[in-house]
GUTORBA-833724 format. One record per residue (C-alpha): residue number from 0; residue in three letters; x, y, z. Coordinates in Angstrom, 2 decimals, decimal comma, padded with zeros to 5 digits, always signed. Layout:
N
(atom NUM; ALA; (X; Y; Z))
...
//
This chain:
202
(atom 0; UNK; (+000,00; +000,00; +000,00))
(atom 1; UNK; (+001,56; +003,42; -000,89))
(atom 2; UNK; (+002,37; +005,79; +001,75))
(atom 3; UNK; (-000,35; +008,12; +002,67))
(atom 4; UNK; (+000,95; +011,95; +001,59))
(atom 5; UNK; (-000,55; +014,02; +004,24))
(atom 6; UNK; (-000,58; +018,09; +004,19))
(atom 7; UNK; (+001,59; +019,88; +006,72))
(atom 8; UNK; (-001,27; +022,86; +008,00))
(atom 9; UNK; (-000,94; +025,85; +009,25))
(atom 10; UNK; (-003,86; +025,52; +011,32))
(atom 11; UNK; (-005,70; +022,15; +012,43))
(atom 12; UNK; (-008,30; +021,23; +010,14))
(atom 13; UNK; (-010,39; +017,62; +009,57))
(atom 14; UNK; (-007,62; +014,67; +008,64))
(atom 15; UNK; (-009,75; +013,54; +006,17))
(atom 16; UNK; (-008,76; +017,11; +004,10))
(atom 17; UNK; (-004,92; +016,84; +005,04))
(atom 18; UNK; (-005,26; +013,31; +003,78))
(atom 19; UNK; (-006,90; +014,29; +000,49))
(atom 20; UNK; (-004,40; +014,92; -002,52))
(atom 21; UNK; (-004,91; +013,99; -006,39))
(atom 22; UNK; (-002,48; +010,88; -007,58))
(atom 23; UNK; (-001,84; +010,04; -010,71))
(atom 24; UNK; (-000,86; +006,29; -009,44))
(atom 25; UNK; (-003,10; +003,83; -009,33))
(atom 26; UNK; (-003,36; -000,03; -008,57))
(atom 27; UNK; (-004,73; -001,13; -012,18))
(atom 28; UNK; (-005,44; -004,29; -010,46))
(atom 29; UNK; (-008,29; -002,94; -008,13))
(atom 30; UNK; (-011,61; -002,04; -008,51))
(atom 31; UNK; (-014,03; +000,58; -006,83))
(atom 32; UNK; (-017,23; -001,04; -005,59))
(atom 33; UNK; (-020,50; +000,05; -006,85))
(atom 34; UNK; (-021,68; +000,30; -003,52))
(atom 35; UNK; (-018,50; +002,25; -002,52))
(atom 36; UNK; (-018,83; +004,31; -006,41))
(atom 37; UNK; (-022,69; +005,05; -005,73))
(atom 38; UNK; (-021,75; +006,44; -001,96))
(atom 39; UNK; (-019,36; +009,18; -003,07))
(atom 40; UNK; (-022,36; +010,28; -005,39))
(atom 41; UNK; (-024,45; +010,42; -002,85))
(atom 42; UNK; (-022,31; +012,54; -000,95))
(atom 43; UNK; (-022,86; +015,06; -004,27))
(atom 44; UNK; (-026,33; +014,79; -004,70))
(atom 45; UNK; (-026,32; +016,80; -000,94))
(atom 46; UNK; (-023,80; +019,40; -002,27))
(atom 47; UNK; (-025,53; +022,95; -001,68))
(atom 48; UNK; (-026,84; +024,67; -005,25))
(atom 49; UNK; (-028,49; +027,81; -006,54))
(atom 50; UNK; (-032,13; +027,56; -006,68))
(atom 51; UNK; (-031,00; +023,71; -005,35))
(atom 52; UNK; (-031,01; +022,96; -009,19))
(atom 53; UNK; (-028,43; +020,78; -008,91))
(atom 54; UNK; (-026,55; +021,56; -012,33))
(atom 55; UNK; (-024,29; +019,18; -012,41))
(atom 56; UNK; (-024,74; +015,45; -014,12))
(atom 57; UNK; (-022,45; +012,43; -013,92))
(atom 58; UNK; (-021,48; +009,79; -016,83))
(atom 59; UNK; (-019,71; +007,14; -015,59))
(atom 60; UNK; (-017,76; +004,93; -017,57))
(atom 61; UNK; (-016,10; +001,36; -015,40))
(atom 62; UNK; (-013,17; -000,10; -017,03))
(atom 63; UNK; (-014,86; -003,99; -016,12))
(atom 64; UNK; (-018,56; -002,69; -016,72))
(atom 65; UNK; (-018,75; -000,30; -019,59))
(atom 66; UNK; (-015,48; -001,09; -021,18))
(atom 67; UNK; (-016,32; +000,88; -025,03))
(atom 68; UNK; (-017,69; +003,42; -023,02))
(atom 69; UNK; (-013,99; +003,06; -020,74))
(atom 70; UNK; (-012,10; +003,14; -023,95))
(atom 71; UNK; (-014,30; +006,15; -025,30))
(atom 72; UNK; (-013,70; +008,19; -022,61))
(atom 73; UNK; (-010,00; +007,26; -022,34))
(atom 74; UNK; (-009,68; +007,85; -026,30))
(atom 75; UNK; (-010,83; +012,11; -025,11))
(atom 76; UNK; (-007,76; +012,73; -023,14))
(atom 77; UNK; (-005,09; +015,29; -023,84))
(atom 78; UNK; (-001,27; +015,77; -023,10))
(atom 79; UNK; (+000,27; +013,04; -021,22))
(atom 80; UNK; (-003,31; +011,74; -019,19))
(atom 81; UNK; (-003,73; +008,74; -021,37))
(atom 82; UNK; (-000,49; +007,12; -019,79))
(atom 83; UNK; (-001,29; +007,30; -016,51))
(atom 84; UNK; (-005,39; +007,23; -015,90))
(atom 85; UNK; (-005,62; +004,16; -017,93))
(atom 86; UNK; (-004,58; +002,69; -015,08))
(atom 87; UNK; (-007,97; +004,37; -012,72))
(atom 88; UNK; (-010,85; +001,12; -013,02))
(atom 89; UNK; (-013,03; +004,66; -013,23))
(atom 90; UNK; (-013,69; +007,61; -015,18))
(atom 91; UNK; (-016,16; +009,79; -014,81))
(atom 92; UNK; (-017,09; +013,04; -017,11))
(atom 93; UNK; (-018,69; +015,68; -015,41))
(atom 94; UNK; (-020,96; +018,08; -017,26))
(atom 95; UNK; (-023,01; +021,42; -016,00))
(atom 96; UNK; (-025,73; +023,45; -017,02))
(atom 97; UNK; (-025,24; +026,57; -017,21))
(atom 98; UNK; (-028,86; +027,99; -017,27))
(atom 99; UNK; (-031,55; +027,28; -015,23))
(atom 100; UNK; (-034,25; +025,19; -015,50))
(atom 101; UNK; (-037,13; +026,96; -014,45))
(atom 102; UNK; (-036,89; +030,06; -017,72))
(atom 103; UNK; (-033,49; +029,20; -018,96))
(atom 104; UNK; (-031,65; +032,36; -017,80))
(atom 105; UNK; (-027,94; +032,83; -017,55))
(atom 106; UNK; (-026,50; +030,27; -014,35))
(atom 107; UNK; (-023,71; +032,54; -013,71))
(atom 108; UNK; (-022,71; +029,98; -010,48))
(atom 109; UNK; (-023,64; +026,59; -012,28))
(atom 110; UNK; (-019,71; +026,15; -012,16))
(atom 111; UNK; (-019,34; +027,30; -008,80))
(atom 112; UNK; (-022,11; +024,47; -008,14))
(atom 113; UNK; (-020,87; +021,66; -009,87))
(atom 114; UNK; (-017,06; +022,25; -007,75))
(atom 115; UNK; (-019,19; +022,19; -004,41))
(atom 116; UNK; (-020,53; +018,64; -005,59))
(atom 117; UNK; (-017,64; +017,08; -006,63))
(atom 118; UNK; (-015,40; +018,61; -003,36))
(atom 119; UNK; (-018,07; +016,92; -001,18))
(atom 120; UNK; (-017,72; +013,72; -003,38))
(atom 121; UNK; (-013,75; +014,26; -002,89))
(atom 122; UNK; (-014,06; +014,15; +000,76))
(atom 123; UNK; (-016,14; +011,08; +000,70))
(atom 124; UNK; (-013,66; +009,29; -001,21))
(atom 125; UNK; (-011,21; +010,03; +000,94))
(atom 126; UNK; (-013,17; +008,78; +003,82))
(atom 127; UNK; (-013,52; +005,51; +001,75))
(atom 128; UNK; (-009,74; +005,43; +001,09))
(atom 129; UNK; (-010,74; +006,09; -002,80))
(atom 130; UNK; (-008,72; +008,50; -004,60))
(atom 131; UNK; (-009,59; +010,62; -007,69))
(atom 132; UNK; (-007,69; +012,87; -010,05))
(atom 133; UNK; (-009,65; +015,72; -011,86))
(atom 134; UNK; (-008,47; +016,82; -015,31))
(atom 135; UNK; (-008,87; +019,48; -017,61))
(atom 136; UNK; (-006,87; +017,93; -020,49))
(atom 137; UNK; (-009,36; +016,28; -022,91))
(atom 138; UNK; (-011,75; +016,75; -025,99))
(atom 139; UNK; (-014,47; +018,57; -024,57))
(atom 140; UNK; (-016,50; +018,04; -027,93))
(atom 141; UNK; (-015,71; +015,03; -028,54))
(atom 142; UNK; (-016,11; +014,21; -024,69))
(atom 143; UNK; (-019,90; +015,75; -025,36))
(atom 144; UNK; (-020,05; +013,08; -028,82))
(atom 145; UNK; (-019,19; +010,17; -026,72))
(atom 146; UNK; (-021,14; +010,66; -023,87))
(atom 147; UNK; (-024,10; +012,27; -025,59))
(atom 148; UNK; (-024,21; +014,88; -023,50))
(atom 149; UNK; (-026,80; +017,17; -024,37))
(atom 150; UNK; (-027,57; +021,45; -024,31))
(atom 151; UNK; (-027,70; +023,47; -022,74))
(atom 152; UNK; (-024,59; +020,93; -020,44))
(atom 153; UNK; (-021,32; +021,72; -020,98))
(atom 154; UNK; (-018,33; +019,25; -020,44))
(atom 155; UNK; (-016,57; +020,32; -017,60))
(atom 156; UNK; (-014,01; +018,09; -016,29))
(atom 157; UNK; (-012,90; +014,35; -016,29))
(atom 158; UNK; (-011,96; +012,67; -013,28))
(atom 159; UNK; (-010,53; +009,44; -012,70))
(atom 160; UNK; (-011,46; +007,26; -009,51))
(atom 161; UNK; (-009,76; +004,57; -008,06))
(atom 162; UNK; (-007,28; +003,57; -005,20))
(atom 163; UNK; (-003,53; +004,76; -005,20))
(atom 164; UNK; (-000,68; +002,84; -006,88))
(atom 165; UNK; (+003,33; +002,12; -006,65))
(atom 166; UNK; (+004,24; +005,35; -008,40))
(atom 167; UNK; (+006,56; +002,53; -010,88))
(atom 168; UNK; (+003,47; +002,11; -012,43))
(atom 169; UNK; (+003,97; +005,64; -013,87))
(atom 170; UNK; (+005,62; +005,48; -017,16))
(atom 171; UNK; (+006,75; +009,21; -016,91))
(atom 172; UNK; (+009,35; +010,52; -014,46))
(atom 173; UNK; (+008,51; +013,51; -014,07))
(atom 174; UNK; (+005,03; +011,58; -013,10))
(atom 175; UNK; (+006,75; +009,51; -010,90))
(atom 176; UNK; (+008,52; +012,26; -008,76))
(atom 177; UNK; (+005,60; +014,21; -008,26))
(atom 178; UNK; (+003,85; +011,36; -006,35))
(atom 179; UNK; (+006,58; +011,48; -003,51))
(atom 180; UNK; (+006,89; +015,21; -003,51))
(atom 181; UNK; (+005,28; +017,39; -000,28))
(atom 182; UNK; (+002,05; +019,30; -001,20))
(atom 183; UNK; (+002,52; +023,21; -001,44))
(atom 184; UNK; (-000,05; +025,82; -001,56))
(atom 185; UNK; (-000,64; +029,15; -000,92))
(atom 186; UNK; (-000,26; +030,56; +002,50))
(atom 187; UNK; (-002,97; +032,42; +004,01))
(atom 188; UNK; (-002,48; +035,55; +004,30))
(atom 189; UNK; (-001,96; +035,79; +000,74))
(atom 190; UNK; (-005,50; +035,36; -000,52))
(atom 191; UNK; (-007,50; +036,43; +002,84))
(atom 192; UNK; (-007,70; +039,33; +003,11))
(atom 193; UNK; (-009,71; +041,37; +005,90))
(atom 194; UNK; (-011,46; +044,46; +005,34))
(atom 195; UNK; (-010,28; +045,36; +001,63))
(atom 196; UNK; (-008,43; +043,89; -001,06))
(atom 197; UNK; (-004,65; +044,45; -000,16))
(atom 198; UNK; (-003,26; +046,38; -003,45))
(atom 199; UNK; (-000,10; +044,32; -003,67))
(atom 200; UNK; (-001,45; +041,44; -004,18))
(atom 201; UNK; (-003,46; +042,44; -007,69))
//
């Protein structure tokens, strides 16, 4: 089992968000439960929502269950994703609407949304010890094709879900370095800021 990369805080928050981080390892040779798959969209389905429309929509593609939908989904994916997430039993495209239901105006948040249901479906997954990468780099129309998404959804992301692997199983090394590498972000004080925006950081 690979060691657990945990985030060094600044302040004590839940373990389950210092435990959370984004792979790009994983164990080709295990599978994610439907049971444990449908609980981490249940955990979505509660996310909060304008309206509580709810604009966000799943496709889910197992490698074992729906392997031409697998291999379509795989066969959308830019840059240097193919190598790796063929290796995630699950993929998962993520699409949005951007205008409401009820008389089809402008959802200016419907992004803002669908990121509050898939962090909630992040934290259940870590909970489960499931891990998921999210990507940007992929076809979005042909992504839309494949999937049949419809309008007014939009594509929005592609995320694969699975449990983390033996970073060998990386064929890059950059790939492979990154996976052993301390998480970095941002401290604080450098995008709170109280009262007024500070000038110095525009």
């Amino acid at each position: 089992m690979p060691h657990p990369k945990i985030a060094r805080t600044d302040h004590e928050i839940l373990d389950l968000l210092r435990e959370r981080w984004s792979p790009r390892a994983f164990d080709p040779d295990r599978p994610v439960s439907r049971a444990d798959l449908w609980r981490l969209f249940e955990a979505a389905r509660w996310a909060p929502s304008s309206r509580n429309e709810q604009p966000w929509r799943f496709v889910v593609a197992e490698r074992d269950r729906h392997p031409h939908a697998y291999a379509a989904f795989a066969s959308t994916l830019s840059d240097r994703n193919p190598e790796w997430a063929r290796h995630a039993p699950v993929l998962v495209l993520v699409a949005v609407r951007t205008t409401h239901e009820l008389d089809d105006s402008e959802n200016r948040v419907a992004y803002y949304d669908a990121g509050q249901a898939v962090a909630l479906l992040t934290v259940q997954a870590t909970a489960l010890g499931i891990s998921l990468r999210q990507m940007q780099g992929f076809d979005l129309e042909r992504a839309r094709d494949v999937a049949r998404v419809p309008a007014p959804f939009e594509p929005a992301v592609m995320i694969a879900i699975g449990y983390r692997g033996e970073p060998d199983v990386l064929a890059h090394d950059k790939h492979r370095l990154a996976e052993g590498q301390p998480r970095r972000r941002r401290a604080i004080e450098d995008f709170v800021f109280e009262g007024t925006w500070r000038s110095e950081h525009v």
